[in-house]
C-alpha positions in Angstrom: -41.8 -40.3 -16.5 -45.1 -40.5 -15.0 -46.6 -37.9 -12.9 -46.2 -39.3 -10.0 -42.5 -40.0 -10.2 -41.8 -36.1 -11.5 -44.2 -34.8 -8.8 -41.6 -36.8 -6.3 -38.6 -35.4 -8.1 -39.3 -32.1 -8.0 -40.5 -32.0 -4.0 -37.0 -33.4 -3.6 -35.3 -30.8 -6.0 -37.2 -28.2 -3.6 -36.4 -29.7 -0.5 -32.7 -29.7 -1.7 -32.5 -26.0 -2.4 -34.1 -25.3 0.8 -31.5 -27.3 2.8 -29.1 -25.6 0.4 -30.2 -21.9 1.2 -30.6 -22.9 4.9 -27.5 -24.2 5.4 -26.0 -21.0 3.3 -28.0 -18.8 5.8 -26.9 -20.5 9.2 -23.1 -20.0 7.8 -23.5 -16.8 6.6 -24.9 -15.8 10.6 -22.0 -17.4 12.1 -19.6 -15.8 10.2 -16.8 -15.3 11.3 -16.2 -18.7 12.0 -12.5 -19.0 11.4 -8.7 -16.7 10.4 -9.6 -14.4 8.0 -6.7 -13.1 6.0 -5.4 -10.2 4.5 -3.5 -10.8 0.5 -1.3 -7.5 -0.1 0.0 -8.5 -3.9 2.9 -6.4 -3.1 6.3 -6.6 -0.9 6.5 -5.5 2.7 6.8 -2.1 3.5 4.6 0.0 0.6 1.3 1.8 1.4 -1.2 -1.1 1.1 0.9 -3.4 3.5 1.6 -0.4 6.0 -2.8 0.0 6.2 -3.0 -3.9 6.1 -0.8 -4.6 9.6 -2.2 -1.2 10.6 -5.8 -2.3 10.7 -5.6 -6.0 11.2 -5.5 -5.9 15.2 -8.3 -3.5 15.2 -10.0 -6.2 13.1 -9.5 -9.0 14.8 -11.0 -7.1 17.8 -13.7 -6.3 16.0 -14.8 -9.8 14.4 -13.2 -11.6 17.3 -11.2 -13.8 15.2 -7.6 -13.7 13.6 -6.5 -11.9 11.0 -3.5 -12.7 9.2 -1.6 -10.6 6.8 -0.6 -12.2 3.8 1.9 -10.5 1.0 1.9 -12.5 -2.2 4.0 -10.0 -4.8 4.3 -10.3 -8.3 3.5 -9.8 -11.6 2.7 -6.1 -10.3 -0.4 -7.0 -7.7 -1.6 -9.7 -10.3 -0.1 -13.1 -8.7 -1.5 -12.1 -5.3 -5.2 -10.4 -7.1 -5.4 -13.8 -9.2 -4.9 -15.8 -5.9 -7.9 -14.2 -4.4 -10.4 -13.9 -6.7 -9.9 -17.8 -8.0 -10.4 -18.4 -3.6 -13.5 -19.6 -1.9 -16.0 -16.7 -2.2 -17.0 -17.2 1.6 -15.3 -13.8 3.1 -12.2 -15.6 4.8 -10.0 -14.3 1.9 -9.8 -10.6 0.9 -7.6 -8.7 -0.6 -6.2 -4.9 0.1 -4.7 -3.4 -2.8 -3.9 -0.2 -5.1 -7.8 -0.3 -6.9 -6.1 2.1 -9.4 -3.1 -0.1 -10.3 -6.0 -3.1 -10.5 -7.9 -1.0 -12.5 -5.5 -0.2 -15.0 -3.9 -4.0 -15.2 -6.4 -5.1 -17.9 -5.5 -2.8 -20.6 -1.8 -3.0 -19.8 -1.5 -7.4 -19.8 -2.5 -9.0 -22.9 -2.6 -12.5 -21.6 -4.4 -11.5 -17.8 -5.1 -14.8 -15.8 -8.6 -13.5 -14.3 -10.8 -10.3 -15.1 -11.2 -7.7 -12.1 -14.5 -6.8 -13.1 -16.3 -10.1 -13.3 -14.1 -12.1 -10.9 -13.6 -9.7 -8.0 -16.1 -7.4 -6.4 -15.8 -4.3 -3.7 -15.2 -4.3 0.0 -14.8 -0.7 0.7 -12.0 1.8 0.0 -9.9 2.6 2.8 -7.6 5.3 2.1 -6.3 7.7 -0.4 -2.7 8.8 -0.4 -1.4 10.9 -3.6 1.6 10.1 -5.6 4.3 12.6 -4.6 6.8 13.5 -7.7 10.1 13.2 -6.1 13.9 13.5 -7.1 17.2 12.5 -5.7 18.8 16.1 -3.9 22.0 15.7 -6.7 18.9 16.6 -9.3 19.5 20.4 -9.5 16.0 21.9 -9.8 13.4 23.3 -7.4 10.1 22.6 -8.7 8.5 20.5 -11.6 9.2 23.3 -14.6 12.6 23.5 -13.7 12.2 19.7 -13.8 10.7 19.6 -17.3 13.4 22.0 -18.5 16.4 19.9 -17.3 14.8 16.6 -18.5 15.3 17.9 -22.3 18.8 18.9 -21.7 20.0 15.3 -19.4 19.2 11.7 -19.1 16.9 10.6 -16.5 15.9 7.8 -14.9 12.1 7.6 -13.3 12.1 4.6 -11.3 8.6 2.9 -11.3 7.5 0.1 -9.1 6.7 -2.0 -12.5 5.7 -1.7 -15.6 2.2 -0.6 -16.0 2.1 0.1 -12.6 -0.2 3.1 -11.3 2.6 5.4 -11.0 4.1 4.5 -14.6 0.7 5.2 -16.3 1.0 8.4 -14.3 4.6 9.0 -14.6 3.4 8.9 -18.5 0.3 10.9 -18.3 2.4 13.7 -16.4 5.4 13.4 -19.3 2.9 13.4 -22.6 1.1 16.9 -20.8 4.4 18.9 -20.4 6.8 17.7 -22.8 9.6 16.4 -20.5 11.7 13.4 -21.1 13.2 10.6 -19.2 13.7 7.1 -19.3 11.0 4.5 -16.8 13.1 2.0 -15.4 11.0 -0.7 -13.4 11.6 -2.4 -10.1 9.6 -5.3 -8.9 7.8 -3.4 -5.9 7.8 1.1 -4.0 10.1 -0.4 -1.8 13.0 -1.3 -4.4 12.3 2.0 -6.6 12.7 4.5 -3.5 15.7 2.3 -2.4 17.6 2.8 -5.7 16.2 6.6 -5.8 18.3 7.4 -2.2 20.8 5.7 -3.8 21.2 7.6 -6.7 20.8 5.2 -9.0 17.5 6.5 -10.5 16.6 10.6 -10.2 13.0 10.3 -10.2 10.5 9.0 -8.7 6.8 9.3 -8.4 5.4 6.7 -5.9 2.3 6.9 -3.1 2.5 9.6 -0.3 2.7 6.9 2.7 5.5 4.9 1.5 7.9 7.6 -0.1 6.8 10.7 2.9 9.6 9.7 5.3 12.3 10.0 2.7 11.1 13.2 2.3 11.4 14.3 5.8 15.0 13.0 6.1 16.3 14.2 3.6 17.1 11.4 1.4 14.5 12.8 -1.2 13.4 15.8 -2.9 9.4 16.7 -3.4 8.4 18.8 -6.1 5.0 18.4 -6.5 2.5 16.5 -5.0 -0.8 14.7 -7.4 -3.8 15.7 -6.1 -6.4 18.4 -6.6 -5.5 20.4 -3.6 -2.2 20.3 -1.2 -2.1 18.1 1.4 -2.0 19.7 4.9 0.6 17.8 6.0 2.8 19.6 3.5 1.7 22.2 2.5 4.3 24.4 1.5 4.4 21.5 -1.3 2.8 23.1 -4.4 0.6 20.5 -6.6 1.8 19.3 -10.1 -1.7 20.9 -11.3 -0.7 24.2 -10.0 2.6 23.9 -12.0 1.2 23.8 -15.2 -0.3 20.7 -15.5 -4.4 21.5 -15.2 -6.5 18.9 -14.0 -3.4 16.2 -13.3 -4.7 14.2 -10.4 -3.5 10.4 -9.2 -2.4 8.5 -6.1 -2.9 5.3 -4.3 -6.7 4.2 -3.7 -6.3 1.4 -1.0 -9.2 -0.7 -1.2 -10.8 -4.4 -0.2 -12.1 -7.0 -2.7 -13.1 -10.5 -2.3 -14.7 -12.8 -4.8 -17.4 -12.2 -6.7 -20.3 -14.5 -5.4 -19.6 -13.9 -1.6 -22.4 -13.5 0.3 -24.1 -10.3 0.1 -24.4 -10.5 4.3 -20.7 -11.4 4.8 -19.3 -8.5 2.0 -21.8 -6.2 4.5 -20.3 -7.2 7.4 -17.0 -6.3 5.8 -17.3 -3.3 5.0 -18.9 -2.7 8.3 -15.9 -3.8 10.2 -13.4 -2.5 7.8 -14.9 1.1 7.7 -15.2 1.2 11.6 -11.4 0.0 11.7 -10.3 2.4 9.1 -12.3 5.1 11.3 -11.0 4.7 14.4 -9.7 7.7 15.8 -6.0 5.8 16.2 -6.0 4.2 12.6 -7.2 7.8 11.3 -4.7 10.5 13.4 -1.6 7.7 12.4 -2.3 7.8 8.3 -3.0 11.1 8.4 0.2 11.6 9.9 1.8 9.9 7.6 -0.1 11.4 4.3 -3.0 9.2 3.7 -6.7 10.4 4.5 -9.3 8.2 4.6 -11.8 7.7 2.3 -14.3 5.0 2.7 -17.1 3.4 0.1 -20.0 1.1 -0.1 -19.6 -1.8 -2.2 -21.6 -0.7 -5.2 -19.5 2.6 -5.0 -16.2 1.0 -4.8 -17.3 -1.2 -8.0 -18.4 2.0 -9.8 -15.1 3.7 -8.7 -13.2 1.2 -10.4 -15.0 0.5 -13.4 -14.3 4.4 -14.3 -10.9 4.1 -13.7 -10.2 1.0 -15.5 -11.8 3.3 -18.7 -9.7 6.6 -17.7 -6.5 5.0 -17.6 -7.4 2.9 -20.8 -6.7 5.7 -22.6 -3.3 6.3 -21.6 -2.3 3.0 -21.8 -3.1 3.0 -25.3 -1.8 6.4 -26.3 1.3 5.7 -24.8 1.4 1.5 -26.0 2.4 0.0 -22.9 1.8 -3.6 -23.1 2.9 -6.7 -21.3 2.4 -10.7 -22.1 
């Protein structure tokens, strides 16, 4: 190639990338340009699709364009997770999930379709609601030790919205610290698992505090303990399964955005920007708190450092306990 040739080659090559990135840079300032929608991996009616179509008005205000809520279930958040992070990393598709159960999906599916860590990225958290430990009101016991006691003595049945789900890993971190027993029977979704706990036809139940709280209050459920540090105002004659004798036991729902990895750093900014004001509005705030969920809110680089130490703390459960799905 003589130099006169290469010199034109690479002045073209230049030119192109500079079309490239000014074209990238125009569409990045107009964004949003379109819909933007909302993946919940999960059936209607659990605690990421309740903050989903609670915040998506307040979104669409605030981006001035539509935002859709979309619930793709299966595969216990993987189908609708997978979806997303094989999508178009330009900010239109996002996905609001349970960043624990994500987290601990690796270590539980041998044969995952996609890789959290390297094909998704973080948004911002959104909210934090803990598991409560509930039972149906035929189980005669007050609180978790009386639980533990009666679990060695009769068959149980903890319903769990899947295998390897969040509150399974938990239902089996809580069971390996205080010696009880019972038998994890998995449903396909929270909603399902509650439904056959009211029923009867499972006694136990641990599942997030913004799905399974209105059971609670009418009736159709009995809390024992509730997974988190400290009690939640909201109930706070509830005692916490740490107080109970289980030191240190701590788990719940982390409701969280991801998108692609290789969106624009300017469009996941303006995400979490719109997001975190949406999530902190005073009605979106006073209506989870009301219903057991407190906000909690990230940057990006936090959210990805959140999840990459939970994907390694519940590794270690997983394993102990040899859970593992094709």
């Amino acid at each position: 190639m003589t130099l006169t040739r290469r010199t034109a080659l690479l002045a073209c090559t230049a030119a192109l990338a500079t079309a490239t990135a000014t074209a990238q840079t125009t569409s990045t300032a107009q964004w949003p340009a379109k819909t933007l929608r909302i993946v919940v991996p999960y059936p209607p009616g659990g605690s990421s699709d309740i903050i989903a179509r609670s915040i998506s008005q307040v979104m669409s205000d605030a981006l001035k364009q539509s935002v859709i809520v979309e619930n793709k279930p299966g595969a216990n958040g993987n189908l609708g997770a997978d979806f997303v992070a094989k999508s178009d990393p330009d900010g239109y598709t996002m996905l609001l999930c349970d960043v624990g159960a994500l987290a601990i999906s690796p270590s539980v599916y041998t044969k995952l379709s996609f890789d959290p860590s390297k094909d998704l990225r973080g948004v911002t958290m959104l909210a934090y609601s803990p598991h409560l430990l509930v039972v149906h009101p035929s189980v005669p016991v007050s609180n978790f030790k009386e639980l533990v006691a009666y679990s060695k003595k009769n068959d149980l049945n903890f319903a769990v919205t899947a295998t390897g789900s969040a509150p399974h890993v938990a239902g089996v971190a809580l069971e390996r610290a205080s010696g009880a027993r019972w038998q994890y029977i998995p449903y396909t979704g929270g909603v399902t698992a509650i439904q056959d706990t009211v029923a009867g036809q499972t006694q136990i139940l641990m599942n997030g505090m913004l799905a399974t709280l209105p059971h609670v209050q009418n009736g159709k459920l009995k809390v024992l303990g509730v997974s988190k540090a400290t009690r939640m105002p909201l109930i706070g004659d509830v005692p916490t399964i740490a107080e109970q004798g289980v030191t240190g036991f701590e788990s719940g729902t982390w409701q969280g955005i991801l998108v692609p990895r290789g969106t624009p750093e300017a469009v996941v900014q303006k995400l979490n920007n719109a997001f975190i004001t949406a999530i902190r509005s005073p009605e979106i705030r006073s209506r989870l708190a009301g219903q057991g969920a407190e906000v909690v809110t990230m940057t990006p680089t936090e959210q990805d450092q959140f999840f990459a130490k939970e994907r390694a703390r519940w590794a270690t459960v997983v394993k102990a306990a040899n859970i593992k799905l094709d």
